[in-house]
C-alpha positions in Angstrom: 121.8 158.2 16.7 124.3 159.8 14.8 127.7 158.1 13.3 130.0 159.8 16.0 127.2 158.5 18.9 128.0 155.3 17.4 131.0 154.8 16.9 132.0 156.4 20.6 129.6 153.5 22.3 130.6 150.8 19.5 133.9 151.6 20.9 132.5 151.5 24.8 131.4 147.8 24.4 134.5 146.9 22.6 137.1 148.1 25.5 135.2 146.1 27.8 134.9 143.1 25.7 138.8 143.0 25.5 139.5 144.6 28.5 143.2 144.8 28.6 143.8 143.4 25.6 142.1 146.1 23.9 144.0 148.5 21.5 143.3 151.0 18.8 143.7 148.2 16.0 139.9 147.1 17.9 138.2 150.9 17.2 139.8 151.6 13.6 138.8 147.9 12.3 135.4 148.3 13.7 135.6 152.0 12.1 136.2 151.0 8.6 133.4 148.1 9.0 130.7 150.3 9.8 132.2 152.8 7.0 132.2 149.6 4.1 128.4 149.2 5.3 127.2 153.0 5.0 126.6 153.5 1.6 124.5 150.0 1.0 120.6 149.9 0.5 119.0 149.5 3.7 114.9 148.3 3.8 113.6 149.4 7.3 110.8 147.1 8.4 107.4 148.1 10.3 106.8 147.4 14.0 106.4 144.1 15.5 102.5 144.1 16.6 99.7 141.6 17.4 100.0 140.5 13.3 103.1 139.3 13.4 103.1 135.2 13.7 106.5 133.3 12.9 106.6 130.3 11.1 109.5 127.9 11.8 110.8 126.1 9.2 113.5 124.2 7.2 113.9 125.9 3.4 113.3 122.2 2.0 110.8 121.5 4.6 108.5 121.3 1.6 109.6 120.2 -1.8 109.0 119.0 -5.2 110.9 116.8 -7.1 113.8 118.4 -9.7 112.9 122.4 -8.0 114.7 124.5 -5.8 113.3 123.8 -2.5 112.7 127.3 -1.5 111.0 128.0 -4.4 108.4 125.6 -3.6 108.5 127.0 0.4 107.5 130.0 -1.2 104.8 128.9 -3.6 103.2 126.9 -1.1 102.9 129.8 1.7 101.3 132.3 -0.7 98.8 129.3 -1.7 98.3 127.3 1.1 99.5 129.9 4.3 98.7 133.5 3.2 98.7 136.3 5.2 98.3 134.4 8.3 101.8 133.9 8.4 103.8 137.7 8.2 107.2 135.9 9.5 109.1 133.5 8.3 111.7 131.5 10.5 114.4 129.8 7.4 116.5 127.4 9.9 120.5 127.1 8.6 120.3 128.3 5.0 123.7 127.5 4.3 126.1 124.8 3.2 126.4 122.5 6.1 128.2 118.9 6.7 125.7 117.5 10.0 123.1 118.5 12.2 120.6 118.9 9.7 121.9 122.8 8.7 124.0 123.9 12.0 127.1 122.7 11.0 127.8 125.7 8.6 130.7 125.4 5.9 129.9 129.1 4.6 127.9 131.8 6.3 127.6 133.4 3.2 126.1 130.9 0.5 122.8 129.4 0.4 122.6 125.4 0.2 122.4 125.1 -3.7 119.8 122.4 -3.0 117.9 125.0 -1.8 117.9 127.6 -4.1 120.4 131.1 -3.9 119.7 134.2 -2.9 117.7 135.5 -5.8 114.6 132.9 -4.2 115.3 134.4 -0.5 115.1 138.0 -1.9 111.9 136.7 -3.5 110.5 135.7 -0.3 111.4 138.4 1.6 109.1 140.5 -0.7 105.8 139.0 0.6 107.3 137.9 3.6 109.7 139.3 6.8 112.3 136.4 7.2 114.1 135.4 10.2 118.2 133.9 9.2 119.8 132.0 11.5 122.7 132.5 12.4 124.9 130.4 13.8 127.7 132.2 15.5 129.2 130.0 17.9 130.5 127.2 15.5 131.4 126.3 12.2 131.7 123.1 10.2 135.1 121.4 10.2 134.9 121.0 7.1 134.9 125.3 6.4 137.5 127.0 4.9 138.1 128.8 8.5 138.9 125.4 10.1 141.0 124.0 7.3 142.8 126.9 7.4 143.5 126.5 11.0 144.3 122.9 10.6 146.6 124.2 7.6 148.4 126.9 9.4 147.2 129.4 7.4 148.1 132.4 9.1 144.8 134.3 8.7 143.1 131.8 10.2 145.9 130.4 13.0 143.7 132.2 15.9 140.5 131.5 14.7 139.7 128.5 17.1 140.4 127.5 20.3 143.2 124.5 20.6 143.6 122.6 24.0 145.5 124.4 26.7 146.7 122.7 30.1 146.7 125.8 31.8 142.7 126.7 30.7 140.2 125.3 33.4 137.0 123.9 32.2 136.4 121.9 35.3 133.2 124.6 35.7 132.2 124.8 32.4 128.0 123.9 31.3 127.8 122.1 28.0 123.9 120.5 26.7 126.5 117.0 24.9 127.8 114.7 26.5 130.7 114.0 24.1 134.2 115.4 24.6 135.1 118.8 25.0 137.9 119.0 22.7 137.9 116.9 19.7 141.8 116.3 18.5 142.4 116.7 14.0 144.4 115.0 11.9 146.9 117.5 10.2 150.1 116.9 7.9 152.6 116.5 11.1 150.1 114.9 13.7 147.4 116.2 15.6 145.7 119.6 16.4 142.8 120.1 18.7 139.8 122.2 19.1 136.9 123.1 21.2 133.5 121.5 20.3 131.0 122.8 22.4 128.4 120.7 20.5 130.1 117.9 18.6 133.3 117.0 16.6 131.7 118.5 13.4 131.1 121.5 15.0 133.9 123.7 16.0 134.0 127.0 18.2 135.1 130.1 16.8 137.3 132.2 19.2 136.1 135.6 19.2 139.0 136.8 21.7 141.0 137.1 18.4 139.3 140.4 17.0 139.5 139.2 13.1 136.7 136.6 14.3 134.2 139.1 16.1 134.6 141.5 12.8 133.9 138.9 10.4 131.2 137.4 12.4 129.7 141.2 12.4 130.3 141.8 9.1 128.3 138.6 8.2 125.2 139.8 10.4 125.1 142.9 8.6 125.2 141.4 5.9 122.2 139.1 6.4 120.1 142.5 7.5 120.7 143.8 4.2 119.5 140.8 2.2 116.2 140.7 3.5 116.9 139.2 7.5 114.5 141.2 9.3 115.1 138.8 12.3 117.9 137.5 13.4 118.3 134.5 15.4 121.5 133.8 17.7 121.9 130.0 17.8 123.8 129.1 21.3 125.1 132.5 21.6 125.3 131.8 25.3 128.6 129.8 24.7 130.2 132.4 22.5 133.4 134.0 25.0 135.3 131.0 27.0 136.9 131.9 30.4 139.3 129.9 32.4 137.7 128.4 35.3 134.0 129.7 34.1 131.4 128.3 33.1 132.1 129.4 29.9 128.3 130.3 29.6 126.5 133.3 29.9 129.8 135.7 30.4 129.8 139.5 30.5 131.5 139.4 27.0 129.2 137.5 25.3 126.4 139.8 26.8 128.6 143.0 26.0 128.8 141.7 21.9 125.0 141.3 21.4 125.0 145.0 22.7 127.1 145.6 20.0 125.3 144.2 17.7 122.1 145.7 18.9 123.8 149.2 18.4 124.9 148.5 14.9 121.6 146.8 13.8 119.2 149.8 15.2 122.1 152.2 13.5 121.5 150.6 9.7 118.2 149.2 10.0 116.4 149.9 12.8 113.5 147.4 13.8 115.3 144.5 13.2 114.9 141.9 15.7 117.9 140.2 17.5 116.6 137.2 18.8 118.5 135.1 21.3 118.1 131.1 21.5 119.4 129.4 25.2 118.1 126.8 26.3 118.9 127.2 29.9 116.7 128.0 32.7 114.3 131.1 32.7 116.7 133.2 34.5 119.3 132.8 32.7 117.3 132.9 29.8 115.6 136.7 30.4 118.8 137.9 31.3 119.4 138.4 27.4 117.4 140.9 27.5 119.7 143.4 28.9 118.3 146.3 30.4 115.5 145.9 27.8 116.6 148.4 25.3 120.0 147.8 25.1 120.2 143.9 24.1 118.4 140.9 22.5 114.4 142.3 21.2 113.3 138.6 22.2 114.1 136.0 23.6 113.0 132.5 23.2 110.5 131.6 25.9 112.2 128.2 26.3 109.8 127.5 29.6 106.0 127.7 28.1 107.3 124.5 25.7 107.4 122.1 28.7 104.8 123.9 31.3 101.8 123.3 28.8 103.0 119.8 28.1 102.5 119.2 32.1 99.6 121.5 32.2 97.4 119.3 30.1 99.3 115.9 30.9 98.4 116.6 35.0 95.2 118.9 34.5 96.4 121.3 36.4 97.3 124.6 35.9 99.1 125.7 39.0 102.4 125.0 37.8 102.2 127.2 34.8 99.5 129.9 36.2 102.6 130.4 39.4 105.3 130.6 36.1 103.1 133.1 34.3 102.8 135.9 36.8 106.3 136.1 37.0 106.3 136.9 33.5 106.0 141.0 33.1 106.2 143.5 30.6 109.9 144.0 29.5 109.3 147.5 27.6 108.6 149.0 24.5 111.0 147.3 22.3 111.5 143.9 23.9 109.3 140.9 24.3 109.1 137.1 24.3 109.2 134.9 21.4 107.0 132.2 22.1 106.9 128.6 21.2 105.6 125.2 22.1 107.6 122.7 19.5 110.7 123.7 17.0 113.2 122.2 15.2 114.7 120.8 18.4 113.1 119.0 21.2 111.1 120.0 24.4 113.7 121.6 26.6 113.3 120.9 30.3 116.5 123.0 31.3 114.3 125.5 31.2 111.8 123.6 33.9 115.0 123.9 36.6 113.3 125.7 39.8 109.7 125.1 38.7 109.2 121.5 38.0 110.4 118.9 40.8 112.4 115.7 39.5 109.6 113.7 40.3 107.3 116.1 37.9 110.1 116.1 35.4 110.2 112.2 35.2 106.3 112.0 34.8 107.0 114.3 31.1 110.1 111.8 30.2 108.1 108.9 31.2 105.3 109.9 29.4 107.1 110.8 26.0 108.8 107.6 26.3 105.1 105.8 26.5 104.2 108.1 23.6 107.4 107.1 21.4 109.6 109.8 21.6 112.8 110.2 23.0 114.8 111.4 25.5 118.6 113.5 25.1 121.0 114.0 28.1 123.5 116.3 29.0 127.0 116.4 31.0 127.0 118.3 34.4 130.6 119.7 35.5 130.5 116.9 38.3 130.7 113.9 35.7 127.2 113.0 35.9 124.3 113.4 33.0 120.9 114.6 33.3 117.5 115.0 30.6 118.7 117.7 28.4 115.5 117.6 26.2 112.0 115.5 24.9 112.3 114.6 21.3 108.9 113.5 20.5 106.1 115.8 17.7 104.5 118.1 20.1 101.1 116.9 19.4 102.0 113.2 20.0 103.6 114.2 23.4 100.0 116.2 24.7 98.3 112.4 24.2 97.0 110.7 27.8 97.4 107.2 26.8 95.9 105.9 30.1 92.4 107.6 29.5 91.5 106.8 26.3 91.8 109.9 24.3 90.3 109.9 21.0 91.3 111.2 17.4 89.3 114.2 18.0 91.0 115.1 21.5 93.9 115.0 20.4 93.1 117.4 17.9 91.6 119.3 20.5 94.4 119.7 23.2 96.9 120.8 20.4 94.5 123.9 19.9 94.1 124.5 23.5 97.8 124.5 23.7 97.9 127.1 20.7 95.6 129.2 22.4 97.7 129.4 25.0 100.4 130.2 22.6 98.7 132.7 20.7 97.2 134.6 23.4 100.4 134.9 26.0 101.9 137.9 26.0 105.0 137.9 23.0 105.1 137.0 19.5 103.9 133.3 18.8 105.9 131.2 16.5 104.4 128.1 15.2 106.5 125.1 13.8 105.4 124.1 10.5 104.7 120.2 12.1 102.8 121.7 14.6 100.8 124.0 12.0 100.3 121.4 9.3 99.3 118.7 12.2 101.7 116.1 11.8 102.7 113.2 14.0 106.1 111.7 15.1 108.3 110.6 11.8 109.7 107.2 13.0 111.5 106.2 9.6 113.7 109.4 9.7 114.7 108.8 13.6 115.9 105.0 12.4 117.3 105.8 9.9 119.3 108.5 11.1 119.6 107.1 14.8 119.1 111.2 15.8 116.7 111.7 18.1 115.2 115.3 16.9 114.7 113.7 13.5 111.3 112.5 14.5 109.9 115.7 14.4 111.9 116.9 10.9 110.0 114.7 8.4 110.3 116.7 4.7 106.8 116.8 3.5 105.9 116.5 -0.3 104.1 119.6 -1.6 101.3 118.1 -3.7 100.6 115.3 -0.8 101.0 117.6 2.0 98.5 120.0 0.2 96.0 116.9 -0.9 96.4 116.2 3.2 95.5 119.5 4.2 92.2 119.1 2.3 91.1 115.5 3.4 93.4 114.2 6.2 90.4 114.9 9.0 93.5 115.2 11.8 96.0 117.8 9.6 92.5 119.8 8.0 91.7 120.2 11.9 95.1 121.4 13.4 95.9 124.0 11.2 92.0 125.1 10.3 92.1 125.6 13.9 95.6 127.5 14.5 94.7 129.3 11.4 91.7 130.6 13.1 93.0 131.7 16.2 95.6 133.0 13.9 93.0 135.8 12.2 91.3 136.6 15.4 94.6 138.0 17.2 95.7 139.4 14.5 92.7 142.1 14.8 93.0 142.5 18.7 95.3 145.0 19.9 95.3 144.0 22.9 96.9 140.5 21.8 99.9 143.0 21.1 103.3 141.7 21.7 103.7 144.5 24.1 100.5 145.1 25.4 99.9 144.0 29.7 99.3 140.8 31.0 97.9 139.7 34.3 97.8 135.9 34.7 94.1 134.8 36.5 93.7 132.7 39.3 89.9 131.4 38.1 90.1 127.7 38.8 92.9 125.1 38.5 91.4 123.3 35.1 91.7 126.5 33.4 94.4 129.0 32.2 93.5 132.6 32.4 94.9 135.9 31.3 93.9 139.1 31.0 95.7 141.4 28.4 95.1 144.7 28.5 96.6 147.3 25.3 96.9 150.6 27.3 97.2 152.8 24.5 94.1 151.3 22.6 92.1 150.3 25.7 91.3 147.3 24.4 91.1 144.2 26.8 90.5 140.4 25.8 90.2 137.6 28.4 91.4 134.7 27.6 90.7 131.6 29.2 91.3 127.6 28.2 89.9 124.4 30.0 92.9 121.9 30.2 90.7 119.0 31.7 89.2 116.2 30.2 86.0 117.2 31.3 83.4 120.2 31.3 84.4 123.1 33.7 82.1 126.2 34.6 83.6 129.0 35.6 83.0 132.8 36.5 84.6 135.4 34.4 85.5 138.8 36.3 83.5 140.6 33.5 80.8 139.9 30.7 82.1 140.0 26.8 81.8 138.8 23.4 83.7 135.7 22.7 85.8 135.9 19.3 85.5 132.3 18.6 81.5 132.6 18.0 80.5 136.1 18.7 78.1 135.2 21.4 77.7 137.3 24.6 79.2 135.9 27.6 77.3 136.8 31.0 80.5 136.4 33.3 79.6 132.3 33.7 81.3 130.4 30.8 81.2 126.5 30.8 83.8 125.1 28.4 83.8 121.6 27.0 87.2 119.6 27.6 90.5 121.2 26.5 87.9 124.1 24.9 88.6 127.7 25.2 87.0 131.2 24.8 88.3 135.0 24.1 86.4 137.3 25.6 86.4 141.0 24.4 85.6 143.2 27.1 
């Protein structure tokens, strides 16, 4: 597309995100933005394919004492990761006052306890990165809110005070604390919105100045090395009276608008949406699949495999998975079973009964963890979210499950990961094999802190080596790792047709069309042997032995089969 393509559909999406409001101060701002950014240095990255693997992470996830933290993330991939890992997930970056990062005083800076961006143009060398940005809310403590709570006049409209005459009778928040949070200022009060807490403040993109800085800054993060970037609650973004405030038009019309502007400077970039919210709702970020987010987080596999292998059956998640369909040649999933965050179960809304829901909350409350609620319009709460380490929240307590098992349902659950059709993301707790991290959840008294422990480099690597439990997980996920990473039709894009073989197993065929290439991929989530008959014979990639259409897999085993 040329700049005169651009800037006339630029301009589209922009009269229909203000509608009447719009005027020609809207174009000629968005005009001389895309003019500032023309003559800057742009790094076009190659194709997502069946290589690409995420790794999520914090930059001071891993540390060392009296070093920049994400000089040591970086020393330790290259050492202990490799090539297995091609993408790296940084959560928040940024100066921040709560939420461990998403509570952002500047968008621009990088945490000085972290490093600067000299060590993130470093690790985008050897690495693609993935920012996160966080363009819903900013610290109160920012010099955008203080400004507002100063009456500075640049920043007067930047957030969104109380107003009798604005309904949010309708509107879905994932807190249950107040809507509005009320500030102290020189001559009494001033309020805000706080979709998420009192630290975290809403910006108000209805007031232009808001929408072109927030552009400006994720154009900005493209050119410094963000070859994916992730939209944190961007659901929540434009408010309407008597709305939900949640999924509006607008809010879908500005990720188009970003999408335009991202594929104009630096195409291949991935926009990747985060909502927590059911599957629906979630997919509908994908636009028309060209025009919008390039993934979206697949915020129902999380909880489905947890039931999967908690009931042993795989009807639940096998009826899920053939609804899930090619979305085209530039948009997929971006698939995860455990992040930063808890287990979702939003997203288990029209698949899971309450009584199956309550067997998962029960069972991470036997297993430690917690649970996080959520205010519905009608006053009452419900489970927002399972904070619990995702390998501590697989364990059957109440049959005996061994060391070993354990070991061996998380890699049944990766291969279910790392063979669905997408690009699988692992969380470094998840990779590295660790279990729930009581002392930060007590100490904090936040839930999601049990599964954010900070892990010392030269222990973590000593554990890697001779912890039986860690050495196993991520041995195993690297594995799997290698093996998709030379099968193209493990491609993000390539078919999938889910298998109805036997209710103790999850099947899938994926099938690259191009290529011609087809892998069967099928994993036992019983506790005890299963035999079952494959549609066709093949090599498994796990041992290289021929399989004559009959497989028999140990508990929580699985097999690829190459056609």
């Amino acid at each position: 597309m040329d700049k005169q393509q651009l800037l006339a559909q630029a301009n589209e999406k922009l009269q229909f995100i203000y509608g009447d409001e719009y005027e020609d101060f809207h174009k000629n701002g968005l005009e001389n933005l895309i003019s500032q950014w023309e003559n800057k240095k742009w790094h076009v990255p190659t194709p997502i394919s069946e290589k690409n693997v995420y790794m999520i992470t914090y930059g001071d996830s891993i540390y060392e004492d009296g070093k920049p933290t994400l000089e040591t993330l970086y020393k330790f991939l290259k050492n202990q990761i490799g090539d297995t890992i091609t993408d790296v997930h940084l959560l928040p970056m940024f100066p921040y006052t709560s939420d461990d990062g998403f509570s952002v005083t500047d968008y621009r800076k990088i945490n000085p306890e972290l490093g600067n961006w000299e060590h993130i143009e470093k690790l985008s060398g050897d690495y693609r990165l993935m920012f996160d940005f966080v363009a819903n809310h900013i610290s109160k403590s920012s010099k955008w809110f203080q400004g507002y709570l100063n009456d500075d006049p640049k920043y007067r409209h930047y957030f969104i005070p109380k107003d009798e005459n604005f309904d949010t009778s309708k509107v879905v928040r994932p807190r249950t604390s107040p809507l509005y949070h009320e500030y102290k200022v020189a001559l009494g009060t001033k309020t805000a919105w706080t979709t998420f807490s009192e630290d975290q403040v809403d910006v108000n993109v209805r007031h232009f100045p808001v929408l072109l800085e927030l552009t400006d800054i994720l154009l900005e993060y493209a050119n410094k090395g963000g070859t994916s970037i992730r939209l944190d609650a961007i659901g929540f973004l434009w408010k309407k009276s008597a709305s939900s405030s949640i999924h509006l038009p607008e809010t879908h019309a500005i990720i188009e608008l970003w999408h335009l502007l991202l594929d104009y400077f630096k195409e291949g970039t991935q926009i990747i949406t985060e909502t927590n919210v059911p599957h629906k709702e979630n997919i509908s970020y994908f636009g028309d699949g060209e025009n919008e987010a390039h993934m979206v987080y697949q915020f129902s596999l999380p909880p489905l495999v947890l039931y999967t292998l908690t009931t042993h059956d795989s009807t639940k998640l096998t009826d899920w998975a053939k609804t899930i369909r090619k979305v085209s040649n530039d948009a997929t999933y971006f698939n995860f079973l455990a992040s930063h965050d808890g287990i979702g179960m939003r997203p288990t809304e029209g698949i899971l009964t309450d009584e199956e829901k309550q067997l998962l909350v029960n069972k991470v409350e036997d297993n430690g963890g917690r649970v996080s609620y959520k205010s519905n319009p009608d006053g009452s709460q419900s489970v927002y979210e399972l904070n619990i380490n995702y390998s501590e929240a697989l364990v059957n307590k109440q049959e005996n499950e061994t060391d070993a098992d354990a070991v061996q349902k998380m890699l049944a659950a990766h291969s279910i990961l790392t063979s669905f059709m997408g690009v699988p993301a692992i969380y470094y707790h998840s990779l590295l094999g660790s279990k729930n991290y009581y002392e930060g959840l007590v100490a904090s008294g936040i839930n999601r802190r049990i599964n954010r422990e900070k892990l010392e480099y030269s222990q973590i690597v000593d554990e890697l080596k001779n912890e039986d439990r860690r050495k196993a997980i991520y041995g195993g996920i690297q594995e799997m790792i290698k093996i998709r990473q030379q099968e193209p039709a493990l491609s993000p894009y390539a078919e999938q047709r889910v298998l109805d073989l036997n209710t103790s197993v999850f099947a899938l065929e994926r099938k690259n069309e191009q290529t011609g290439d087809t892998v069967f991929t099928v994993v036992n989530i019983d506790n005890k042997k299963v035999t079952i008959e494959l549609p066709t014979s093949g090599k498994n990639l796990f041992n290289d032995r021929q399989v004559e259409r009959t497989l028999t897999l140990d508990p929580y085993s699985y097999a690829w089969i190459k056609k």
